[in-house]
C-alpha positions, 0 to 999 in steps of 0.5 A: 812228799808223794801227792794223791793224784785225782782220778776221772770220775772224781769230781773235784776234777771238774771244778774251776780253780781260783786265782792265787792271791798271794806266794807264801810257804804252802805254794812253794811247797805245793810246787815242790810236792807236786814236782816230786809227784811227777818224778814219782809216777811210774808206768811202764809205757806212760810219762807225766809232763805236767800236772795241774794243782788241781788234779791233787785236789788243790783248787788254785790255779797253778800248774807244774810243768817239767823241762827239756832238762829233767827240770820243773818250772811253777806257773800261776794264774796263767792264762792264753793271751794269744794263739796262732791260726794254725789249729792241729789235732794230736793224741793227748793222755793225762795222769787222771785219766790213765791209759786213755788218749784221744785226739784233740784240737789244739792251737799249735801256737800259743802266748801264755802269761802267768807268774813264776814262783818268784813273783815275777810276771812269766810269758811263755811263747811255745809251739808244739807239744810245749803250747798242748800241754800249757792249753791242756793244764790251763782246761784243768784250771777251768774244770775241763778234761781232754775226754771232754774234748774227744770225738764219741767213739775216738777214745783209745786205751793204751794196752799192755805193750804199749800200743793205743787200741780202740 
C-alpha cells in the first residue's frame, strides 16, 4: 500500500524516534509499504533513494533504502559507529522537502550497525552517496532535516527542467 509521505513544515518531522523493540508482522509490512511507496514516487526530474519511517508518520527508528539492483533493504536501530576523516559537502534533496537541494557537510566514510528485518545484526561499511544517505536517514530518526544543515541563503529550488536555481 501507497504511504503518505510527510512534508516540511509538518512537525512530526522533527520528532525523535524510538528504538524498535521487537520485529513482528506490522514492521515487515511497514517495510513493505514503505519500499512500495518509493517505487511509486514519481517526479519528473527527482528520484527517492531511501525513506525513513519517520517521514509516513511512523515515529520508529528504521529506514528503507533502495539498492544498486532496484532492490530494497530494511535497516533498524541504526546508528553511526564510525566515521572517516575526510568530510565532503555534496548537493542532497529529500522526499519531504520537494524541489529543494542544498549542500551538506557529511563524512565521506561511515560504519553503520542496525538490524535486518531478519533480526540479525547488519554492518554496513559505505562510502560516497551510500554513507549521505545512511547519515541523511539516520538525522530523520534523530528529528533533523537536511535544511537544518544548509548554509542561509545556500538553498536551491529544482526548477521545471530540472535545473537547481537559487
Amino acid at each position: 500500500m501507497k504511504l503518505t509521505v510527510l512534508k516540511y513544515p509538518n512537525p512530526t518531522l522533527n520528532q525523535k524516534s524510538k528504538k524498535i523493540s521487537r520485529i513482528d508482522d506490522s514492521i515487515k509490512k511497514l517495510v513493505h509499504d514503505m519500499a512500495e511507496t518509493m517505487k511509486e514516487y514519481q517526479s519528473e526530474h527527482e528520484i527517492g533513494v531511501a525513506l525513513a519511517a519517520i517521514q509516513v508518520g511512523v515515529p520508529i527508528r528504521m529506514t528503507v533504502i533502495k539498492q544498486d539492483d532496484g532492490s530494497y533493504v530494511a535497516l533498524l536501530n541504526p546508528k553511526v559507529v564510525k566515521t572517516g576523516k575526510e568530510e565532503l559537502m555534496e548537493i542532497e534533496g529529500c522526499i519531504s522537502v520537494p524541489k529543494k537541494y542544498g549542500r551538506v557537510k557529511r563524512y565521506k566514510k561511515v560504519k553503520v550497525k542496525g538490524i535486518g528485518l531478519n533480526g540479525r545484526p547488519l554492518e554496513i561499511k559505505a562510502e560516497g552517496l551510500l554513507a549521505q544517505v545512511l547519515q541523511h536517514e539516520i538525522d530523520h530518526m534523530d528529528g533533523k532535516l537536511f535544511i537544518n544543515k544548509v548554509k542561509e541563503g545556500e538553498l536551491y529550488k529544482l526548477n521545471g527542467e530540472g535545473k537547481l536555481v537559487k
